[in-house]
Every structure is written in C-alpha cells, then in structure tokens.
Backbone as a chain_set.jsonl record, in Angstrom:
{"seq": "XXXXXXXXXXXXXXXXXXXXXXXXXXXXXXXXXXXXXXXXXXXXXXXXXXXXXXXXXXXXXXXXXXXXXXXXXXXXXXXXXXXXXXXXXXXXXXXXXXXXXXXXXXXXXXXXXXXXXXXXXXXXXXXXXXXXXXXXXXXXXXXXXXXXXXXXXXX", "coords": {"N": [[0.851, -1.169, 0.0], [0.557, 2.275, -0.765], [1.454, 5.415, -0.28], [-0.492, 7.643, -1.78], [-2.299, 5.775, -2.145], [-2.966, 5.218, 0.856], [-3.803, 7.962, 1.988], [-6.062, 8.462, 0.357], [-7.965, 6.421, 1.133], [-8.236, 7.889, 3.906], [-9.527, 10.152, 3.17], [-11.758, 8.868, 2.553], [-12.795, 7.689, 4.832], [-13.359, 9.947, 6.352], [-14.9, 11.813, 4.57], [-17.008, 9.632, 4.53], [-17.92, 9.505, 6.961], [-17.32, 7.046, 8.997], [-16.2, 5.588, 11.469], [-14.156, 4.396, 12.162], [-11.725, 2.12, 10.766], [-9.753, -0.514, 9.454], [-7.29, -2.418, 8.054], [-5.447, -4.584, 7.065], [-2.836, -6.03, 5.264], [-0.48, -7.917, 2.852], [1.072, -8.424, 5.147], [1.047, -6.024, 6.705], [-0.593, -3.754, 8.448], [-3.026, -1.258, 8.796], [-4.568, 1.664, 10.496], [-7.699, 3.252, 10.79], [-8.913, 6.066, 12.397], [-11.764, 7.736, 12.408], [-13.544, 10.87, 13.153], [-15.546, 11.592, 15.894], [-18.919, 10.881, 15.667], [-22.321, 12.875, 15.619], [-24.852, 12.74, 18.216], [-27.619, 11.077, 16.605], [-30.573, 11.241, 15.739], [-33.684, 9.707, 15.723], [-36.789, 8.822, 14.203], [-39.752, 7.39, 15.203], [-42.788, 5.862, 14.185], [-46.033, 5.225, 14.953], [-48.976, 3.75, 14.055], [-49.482, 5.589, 11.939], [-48.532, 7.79, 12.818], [-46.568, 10.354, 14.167], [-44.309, 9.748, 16.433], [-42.308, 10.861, 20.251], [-39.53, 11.594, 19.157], [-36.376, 9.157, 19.53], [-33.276, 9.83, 20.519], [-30.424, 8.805, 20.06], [-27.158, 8.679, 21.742], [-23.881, 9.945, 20.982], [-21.067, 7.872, 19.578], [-18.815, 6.855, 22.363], [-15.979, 8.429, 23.693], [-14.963, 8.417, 25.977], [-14.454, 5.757, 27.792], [-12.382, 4.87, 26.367], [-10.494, 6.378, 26.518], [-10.23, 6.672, 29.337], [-9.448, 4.167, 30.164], [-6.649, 4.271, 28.964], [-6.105, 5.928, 30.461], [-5.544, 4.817, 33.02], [-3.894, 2.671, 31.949], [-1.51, 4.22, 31.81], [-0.588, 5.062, 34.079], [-0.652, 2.822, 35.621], [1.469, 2.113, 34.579], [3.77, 3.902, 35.551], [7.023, 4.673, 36.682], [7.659, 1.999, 35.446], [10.332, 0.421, 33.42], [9.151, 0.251, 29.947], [10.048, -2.261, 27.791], [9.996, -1.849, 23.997], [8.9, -2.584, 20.877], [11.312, -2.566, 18.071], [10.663, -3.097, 15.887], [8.692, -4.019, 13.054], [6.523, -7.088, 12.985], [6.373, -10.762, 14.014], [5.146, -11.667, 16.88], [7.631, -14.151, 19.628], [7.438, -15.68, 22.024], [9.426, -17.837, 22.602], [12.214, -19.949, 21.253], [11.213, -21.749, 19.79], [8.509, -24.057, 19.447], [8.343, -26.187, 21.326], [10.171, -25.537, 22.898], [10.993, -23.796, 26.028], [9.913, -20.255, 27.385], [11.748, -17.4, 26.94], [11.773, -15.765, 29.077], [9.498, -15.204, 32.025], [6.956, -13.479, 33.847], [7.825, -12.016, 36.809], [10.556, -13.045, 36.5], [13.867, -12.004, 36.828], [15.75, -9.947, 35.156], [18.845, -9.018, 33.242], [20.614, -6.311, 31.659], [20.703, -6.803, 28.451], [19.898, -9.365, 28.038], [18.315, -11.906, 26.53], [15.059, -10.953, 25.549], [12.622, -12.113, 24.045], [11.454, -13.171, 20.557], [11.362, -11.47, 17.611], [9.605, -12.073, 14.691], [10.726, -11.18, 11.588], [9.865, -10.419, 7.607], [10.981, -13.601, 7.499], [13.036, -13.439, 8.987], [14.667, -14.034, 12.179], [14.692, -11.895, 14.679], [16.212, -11.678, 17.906], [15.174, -9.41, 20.86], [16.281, -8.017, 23.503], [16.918, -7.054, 26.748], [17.515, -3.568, 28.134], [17.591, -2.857, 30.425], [18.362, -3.545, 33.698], [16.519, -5.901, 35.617], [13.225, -6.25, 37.36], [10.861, -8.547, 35.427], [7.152, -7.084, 34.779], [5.071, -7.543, 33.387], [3.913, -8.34, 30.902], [3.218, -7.977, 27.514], [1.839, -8.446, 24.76], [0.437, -11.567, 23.264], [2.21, -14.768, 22.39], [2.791, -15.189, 19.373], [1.643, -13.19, 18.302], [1.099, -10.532, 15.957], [3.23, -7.835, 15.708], [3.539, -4.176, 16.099], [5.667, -1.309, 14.799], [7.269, 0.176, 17.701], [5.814, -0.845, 19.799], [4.222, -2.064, 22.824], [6.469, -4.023, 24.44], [7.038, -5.528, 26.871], [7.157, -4.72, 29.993], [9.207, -3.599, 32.734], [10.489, -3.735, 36.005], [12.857, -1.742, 37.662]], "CA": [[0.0, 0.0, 0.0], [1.692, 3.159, -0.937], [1.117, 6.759, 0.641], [-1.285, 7.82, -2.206], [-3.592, 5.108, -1.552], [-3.455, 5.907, 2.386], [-4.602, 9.28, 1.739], [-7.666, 8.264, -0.266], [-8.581, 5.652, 2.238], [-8.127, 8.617, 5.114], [-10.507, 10.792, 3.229], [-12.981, 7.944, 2.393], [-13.104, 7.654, 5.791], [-13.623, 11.471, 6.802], [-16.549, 11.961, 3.996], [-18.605, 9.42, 5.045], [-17.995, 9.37, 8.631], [-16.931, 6.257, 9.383], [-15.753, 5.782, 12.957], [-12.876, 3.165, 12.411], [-11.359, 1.33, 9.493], [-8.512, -1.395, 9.924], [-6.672, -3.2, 6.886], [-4.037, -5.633, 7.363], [-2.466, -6.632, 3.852], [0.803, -8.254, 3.251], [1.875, -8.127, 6.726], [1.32, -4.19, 7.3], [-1.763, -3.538, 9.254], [-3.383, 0.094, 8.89], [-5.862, 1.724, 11.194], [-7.613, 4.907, 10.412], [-10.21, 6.102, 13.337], [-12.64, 8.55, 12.059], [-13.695, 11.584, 14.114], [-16.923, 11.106, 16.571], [-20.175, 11.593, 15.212], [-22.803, 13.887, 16.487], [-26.032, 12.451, 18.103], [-28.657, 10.827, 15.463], [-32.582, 11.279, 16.062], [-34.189, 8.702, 15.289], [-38.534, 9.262, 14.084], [-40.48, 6.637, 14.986], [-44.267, 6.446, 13.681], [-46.8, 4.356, 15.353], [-50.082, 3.676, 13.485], [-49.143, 6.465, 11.406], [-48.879, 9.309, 13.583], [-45.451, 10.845, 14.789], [-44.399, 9.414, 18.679], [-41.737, 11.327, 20.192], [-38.145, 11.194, 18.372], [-35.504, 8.827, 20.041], [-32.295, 10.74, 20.352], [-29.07, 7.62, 20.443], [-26.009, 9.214, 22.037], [-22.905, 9.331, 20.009], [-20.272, 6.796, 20.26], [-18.602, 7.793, 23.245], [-14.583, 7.949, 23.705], [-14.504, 8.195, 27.189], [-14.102, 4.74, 28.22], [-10.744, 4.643, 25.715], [-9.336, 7.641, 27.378], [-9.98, 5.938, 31.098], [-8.352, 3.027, 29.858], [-5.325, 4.937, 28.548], [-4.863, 7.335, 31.489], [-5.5, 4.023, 33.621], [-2.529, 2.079, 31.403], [-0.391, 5.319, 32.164], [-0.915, 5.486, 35.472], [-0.069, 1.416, 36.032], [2.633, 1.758, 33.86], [4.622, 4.71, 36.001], [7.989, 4.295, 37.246], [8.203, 0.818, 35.177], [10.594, 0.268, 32.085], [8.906, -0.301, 28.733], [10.959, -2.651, 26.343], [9.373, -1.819, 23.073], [9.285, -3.506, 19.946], [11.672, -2.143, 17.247], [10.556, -3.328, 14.466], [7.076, -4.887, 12.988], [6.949, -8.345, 13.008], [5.39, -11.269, 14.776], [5.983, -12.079, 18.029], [7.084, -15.112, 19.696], [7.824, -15.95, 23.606], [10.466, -19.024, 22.922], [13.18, -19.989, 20.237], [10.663, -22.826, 19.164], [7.367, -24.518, 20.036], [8.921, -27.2, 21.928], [11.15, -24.719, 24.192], [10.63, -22.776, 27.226], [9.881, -18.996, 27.401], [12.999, -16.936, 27.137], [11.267, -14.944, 30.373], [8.242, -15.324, 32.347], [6.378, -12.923, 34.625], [8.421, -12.168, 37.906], [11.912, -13.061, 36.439], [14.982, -11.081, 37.09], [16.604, -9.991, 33.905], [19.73, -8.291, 33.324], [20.581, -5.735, 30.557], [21.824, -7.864, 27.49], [19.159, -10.863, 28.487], [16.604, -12.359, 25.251], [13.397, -11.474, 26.416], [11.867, -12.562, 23.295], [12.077, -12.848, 19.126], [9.853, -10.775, 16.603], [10.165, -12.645, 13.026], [10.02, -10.028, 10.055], [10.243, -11.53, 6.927], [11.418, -14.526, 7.723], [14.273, -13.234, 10.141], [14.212, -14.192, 13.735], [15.286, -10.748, 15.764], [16.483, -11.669, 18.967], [15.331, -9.004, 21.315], [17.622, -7.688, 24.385], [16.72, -6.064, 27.913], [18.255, -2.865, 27.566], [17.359, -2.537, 31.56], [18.166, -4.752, 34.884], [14.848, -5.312, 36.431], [12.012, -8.177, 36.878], [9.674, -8.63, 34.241], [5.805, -7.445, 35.475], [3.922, -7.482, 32.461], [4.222, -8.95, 29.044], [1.904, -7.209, 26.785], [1.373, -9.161, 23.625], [0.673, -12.791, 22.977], [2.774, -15.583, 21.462], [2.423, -15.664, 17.891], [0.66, -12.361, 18.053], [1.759, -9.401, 14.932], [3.383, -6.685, 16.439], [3.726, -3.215, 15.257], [7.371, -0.573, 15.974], [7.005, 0.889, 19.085], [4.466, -1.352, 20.639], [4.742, -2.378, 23.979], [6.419, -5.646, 24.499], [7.348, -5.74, 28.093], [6.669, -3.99, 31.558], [10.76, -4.265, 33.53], [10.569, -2.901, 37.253], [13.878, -1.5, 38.074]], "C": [[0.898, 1.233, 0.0], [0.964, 4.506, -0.441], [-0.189, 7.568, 0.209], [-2.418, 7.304, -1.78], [-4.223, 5.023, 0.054], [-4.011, 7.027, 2.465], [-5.911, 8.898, 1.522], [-8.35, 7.57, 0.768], [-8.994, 7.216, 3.559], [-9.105, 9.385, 4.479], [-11.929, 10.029, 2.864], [-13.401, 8.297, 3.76], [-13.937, 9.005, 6.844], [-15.153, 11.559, 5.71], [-17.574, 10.954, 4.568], [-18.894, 8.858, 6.42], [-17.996, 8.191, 9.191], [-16.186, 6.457, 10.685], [-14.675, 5.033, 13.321], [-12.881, 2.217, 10.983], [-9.999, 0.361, 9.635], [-8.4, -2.271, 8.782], [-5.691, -3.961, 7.047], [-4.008, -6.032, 5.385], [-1.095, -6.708, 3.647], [1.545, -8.479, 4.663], [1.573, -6.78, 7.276], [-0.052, -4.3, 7.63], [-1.848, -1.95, 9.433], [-4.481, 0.299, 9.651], [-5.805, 2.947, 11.319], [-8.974, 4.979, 11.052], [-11.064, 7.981, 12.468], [-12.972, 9.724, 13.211], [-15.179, 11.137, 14.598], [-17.832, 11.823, 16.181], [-21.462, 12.187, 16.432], [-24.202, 12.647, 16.833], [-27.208, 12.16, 17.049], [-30.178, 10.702, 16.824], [-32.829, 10.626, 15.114], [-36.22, 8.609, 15.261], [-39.345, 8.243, 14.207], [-42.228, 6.896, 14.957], [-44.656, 4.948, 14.184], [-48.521, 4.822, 14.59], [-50.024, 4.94, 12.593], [-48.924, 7.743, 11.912], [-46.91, 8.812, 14.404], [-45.362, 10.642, 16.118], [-42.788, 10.375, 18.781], [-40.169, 10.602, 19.452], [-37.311, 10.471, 19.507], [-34.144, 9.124, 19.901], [-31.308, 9.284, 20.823], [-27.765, 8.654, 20.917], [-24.923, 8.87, 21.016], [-21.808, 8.35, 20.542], [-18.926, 7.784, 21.498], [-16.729, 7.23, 23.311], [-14.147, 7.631, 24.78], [-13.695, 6.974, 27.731], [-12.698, 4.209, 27.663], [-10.233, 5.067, 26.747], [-9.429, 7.071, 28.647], [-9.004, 5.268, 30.99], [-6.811, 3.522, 29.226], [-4.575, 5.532, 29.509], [-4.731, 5.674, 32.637], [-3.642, 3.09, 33.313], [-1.835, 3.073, 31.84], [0.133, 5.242, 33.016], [-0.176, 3.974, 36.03], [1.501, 1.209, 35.967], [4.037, 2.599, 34.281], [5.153, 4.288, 36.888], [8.036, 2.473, 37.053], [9.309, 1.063, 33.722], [9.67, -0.203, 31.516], [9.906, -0.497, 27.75], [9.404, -2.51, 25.117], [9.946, -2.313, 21.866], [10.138, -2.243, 18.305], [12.168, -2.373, 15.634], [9.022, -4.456, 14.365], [7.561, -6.283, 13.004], [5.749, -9.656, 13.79], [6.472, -12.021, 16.009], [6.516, -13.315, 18.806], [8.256, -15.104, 21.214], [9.123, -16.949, 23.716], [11.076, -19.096, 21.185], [11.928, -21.434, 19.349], [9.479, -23.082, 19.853], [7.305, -24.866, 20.986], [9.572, -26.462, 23.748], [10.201, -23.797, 25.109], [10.686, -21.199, 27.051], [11.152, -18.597, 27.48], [12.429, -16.258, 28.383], [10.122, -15.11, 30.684], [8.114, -14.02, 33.719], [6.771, -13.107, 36.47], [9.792, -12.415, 37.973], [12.576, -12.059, 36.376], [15.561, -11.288, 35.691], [17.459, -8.988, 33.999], [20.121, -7.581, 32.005], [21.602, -6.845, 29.435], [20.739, -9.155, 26.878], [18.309, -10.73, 27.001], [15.643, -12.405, 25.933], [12.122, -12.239, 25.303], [12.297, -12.811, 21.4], [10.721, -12.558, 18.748], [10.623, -11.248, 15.106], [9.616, -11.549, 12.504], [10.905, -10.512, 8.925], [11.768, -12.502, 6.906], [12.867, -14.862, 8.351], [13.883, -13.462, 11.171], [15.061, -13.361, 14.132], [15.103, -11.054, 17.288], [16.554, -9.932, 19.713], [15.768, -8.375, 22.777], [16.652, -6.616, 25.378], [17.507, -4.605, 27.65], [17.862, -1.941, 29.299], [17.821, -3.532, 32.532], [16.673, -4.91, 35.465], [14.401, -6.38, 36.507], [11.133, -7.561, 35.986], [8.132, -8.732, 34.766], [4.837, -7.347, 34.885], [4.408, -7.909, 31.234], [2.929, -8.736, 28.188], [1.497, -8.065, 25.863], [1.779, -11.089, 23.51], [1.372, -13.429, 22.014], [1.973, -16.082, 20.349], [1.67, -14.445, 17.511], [1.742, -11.08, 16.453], [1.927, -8.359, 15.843], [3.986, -5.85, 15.746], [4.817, -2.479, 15.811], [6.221, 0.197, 16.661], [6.045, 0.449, 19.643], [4.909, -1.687, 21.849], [5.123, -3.678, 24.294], [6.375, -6.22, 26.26], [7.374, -4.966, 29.191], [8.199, -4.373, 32.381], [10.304, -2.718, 34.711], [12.039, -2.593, 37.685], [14.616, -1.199, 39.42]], "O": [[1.911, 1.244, 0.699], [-0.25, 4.435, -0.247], [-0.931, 8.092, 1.039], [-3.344, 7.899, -1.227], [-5.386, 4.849, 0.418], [-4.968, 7.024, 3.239], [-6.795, 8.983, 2.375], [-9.321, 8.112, 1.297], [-10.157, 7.347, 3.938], [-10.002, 9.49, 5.316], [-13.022, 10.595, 2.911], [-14.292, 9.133, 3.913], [-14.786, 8.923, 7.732], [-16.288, 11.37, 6.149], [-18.692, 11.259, 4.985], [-19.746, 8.076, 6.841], [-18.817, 8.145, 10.108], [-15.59, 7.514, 10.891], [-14.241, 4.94, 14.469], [-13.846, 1.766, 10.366], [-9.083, 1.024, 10.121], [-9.406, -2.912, 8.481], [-4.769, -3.179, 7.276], [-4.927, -6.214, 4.586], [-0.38, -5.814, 4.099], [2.746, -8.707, 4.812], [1.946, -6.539, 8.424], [-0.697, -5.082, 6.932], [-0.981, -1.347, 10.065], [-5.374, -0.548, 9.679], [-4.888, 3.696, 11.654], [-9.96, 4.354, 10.661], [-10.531, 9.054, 12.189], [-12.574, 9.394, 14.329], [-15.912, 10.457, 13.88], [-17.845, 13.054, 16.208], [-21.504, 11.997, 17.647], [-24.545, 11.829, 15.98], [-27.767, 13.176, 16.638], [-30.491, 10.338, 17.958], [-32.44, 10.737, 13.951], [-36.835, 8.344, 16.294], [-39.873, 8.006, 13.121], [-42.822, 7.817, 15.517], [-44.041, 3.896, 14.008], [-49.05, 5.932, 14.625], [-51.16, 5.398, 12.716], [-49.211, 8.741, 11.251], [-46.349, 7.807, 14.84], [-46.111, 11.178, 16.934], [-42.142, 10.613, 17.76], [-39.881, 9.413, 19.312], [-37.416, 11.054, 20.586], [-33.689, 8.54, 18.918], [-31.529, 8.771, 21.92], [-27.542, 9.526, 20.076], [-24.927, 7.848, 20.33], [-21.678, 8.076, 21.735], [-18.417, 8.901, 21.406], [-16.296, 6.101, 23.077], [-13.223, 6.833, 24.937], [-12.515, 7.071, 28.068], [-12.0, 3.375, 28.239], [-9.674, 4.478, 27.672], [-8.301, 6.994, 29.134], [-7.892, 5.481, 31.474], [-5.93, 2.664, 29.184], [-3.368, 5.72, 29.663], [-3.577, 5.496, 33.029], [-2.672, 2.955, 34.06], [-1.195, 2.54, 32.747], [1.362, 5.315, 33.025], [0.782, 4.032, 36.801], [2.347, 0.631, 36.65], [5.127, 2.345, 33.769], [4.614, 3.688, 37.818], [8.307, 1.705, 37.976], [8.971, 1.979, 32.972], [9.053, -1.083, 32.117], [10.497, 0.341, 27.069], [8.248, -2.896, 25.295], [11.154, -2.481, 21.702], [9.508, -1.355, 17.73], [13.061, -2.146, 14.818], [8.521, -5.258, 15.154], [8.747, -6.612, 13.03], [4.562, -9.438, 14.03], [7.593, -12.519, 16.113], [5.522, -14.038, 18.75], [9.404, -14.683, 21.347], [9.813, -16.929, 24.735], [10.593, -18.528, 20.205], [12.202, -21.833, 18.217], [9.277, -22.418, 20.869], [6.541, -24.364, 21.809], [9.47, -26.72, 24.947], [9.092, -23.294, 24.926], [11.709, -20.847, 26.463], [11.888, -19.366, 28.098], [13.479, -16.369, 29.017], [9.365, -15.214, 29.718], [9.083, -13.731, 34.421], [6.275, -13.937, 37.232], [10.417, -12.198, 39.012], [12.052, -11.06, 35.883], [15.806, -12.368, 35.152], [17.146, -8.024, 34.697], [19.949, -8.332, 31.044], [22.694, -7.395, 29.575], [20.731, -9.697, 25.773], [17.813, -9.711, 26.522], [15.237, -13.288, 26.689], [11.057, -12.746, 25.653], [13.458, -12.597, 21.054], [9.606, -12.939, 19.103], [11.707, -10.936, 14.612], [8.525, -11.024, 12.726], [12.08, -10.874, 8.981], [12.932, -12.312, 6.552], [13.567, -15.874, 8.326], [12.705, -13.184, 11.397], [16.24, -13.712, 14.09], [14.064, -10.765, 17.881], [17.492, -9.186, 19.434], [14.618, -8.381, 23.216], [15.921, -5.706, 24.988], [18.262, -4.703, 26.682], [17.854, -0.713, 29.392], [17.627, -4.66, 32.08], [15.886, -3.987, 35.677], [14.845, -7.396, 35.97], [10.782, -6.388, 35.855], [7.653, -9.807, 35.124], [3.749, -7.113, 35.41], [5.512, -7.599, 30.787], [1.851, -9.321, 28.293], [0.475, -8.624, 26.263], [2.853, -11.681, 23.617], [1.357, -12.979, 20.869], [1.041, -16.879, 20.247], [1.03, -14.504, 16.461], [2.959, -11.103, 16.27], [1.062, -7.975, 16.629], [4.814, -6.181, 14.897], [5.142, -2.676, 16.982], [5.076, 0.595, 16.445], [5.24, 1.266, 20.09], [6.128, -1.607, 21.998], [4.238, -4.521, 24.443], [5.733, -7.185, 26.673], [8.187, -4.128, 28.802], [8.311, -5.568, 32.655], [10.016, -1.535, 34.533], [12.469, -3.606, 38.238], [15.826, -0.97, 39.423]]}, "num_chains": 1, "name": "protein.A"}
C-alpha cells in the first residue's frame, strides 16, 4: 500500500464518517479512526402518527481515554521494552522450548526477552534494563507493530 492510496482511504473515511477502518495486507496492518459523530434522532411512527423522536447518544470515547490514562498510570515508574521493528511475536526460540522470560523473572541488561520474526528473520530481542519482568503485553504468535509495547521491567 503506498502513501497515495493511504490518503484516499483517510478521506474515504472522513466523507462518510466512518468511525474506524482497519486493513491488514501483506503483513502491514493500517488503522484509520474517524472523528466522533454527532447524536442521530431517530422518528419513529406508530399507526401512522409521529411518537416522540428517540435521540441515540454518540459513540462515546470516554471509556478509551480511562483506559489509557489508567494504562499510564499502572505503567509509572516501570521500564517499557518496546518492539523495534514490525513483526510477529514469539515468547520461545521454538514450540517445543521454554519462554525466554516469564512474569516475575529477574533480567539483566543484554538478556533475550523474546524474538519478533520479520520476513522470515528471527530478531532476537535484548533487555536494555536490569529489572524483573511485570507485564508482558502481547501474545505468542501475536503481529506486532514498531514501538508497541512488548514488556513492563521494574527497576
């Protein structure tokens, strides 16, 4: 998908008010949120005669933004290892094998906390903190995008 065709998509999306659009193709995953629409009234007619209008609220953002300042808020005074580079993610060198880290281990700067394959490379990624490990954000085998959050390190 090339920059042109992201554009067009981004104003598809803006004219006809769409509220979220998400594409994955080839491996690249796009997501283009629309701005929030206004309240719709809604006319319902009983036996032919006008009853009052039902007014639907618009979709509401709030509950993101909680959940964001909430993640913030959890997430202060921890390291975030983040992922530097797209890819897919994967917890162990193989099926068979054991996690390179699990939830509560002590890791030291240097340590494999994980590998993100992008085409068809396995990137060994590296603590780049001492700390224990108190969150692991994304599941094995999951696609992960740069700068996502891979890991939670308490220092």
């Amino acid at each position: 998908m090339n920059f042109k065709e992201i554009l067009t998509l981004i104003d598809i999306v803006a004219e006809r008010g769409i509220a979220e659009l998400e594409i994955e193709q080839a491996g690249t995953r796009l997501r283009i949120q629309g701005k929030p629409t206004p309240p719709q009234v809604i006319h319902s007619y009983l036996n032919g005669q006008r009853e009052m209008p039902l007014s639907l609220p618009a979709p509401s953002t709030a509950p993101v933004l909680s959940a964001r300042v909430e993640e913030e808020q959890t997430d202060a005074g921890l390291h975030i290892v983040t992922s530097p580079i797209v890819g897919t993610f994967y917890r162990s060198a193989n099926p068979e094998s054991e996690p390179f880290v699990t939830i509560g281990d002590h890791v030291s700067k240097g340590k494999v906390l994980c590998i993100v394959e992008a085409m068809k490379l396995m990137n060994e990624i590296e603590s780049d903190v001492d700390g224990e490990i108190v969150k692991i954000f994304p599941q094995n085998g999951q696609p992960i995008e740069y700068g996502e959050k891979l890991f939670a390190v308490r220092g």
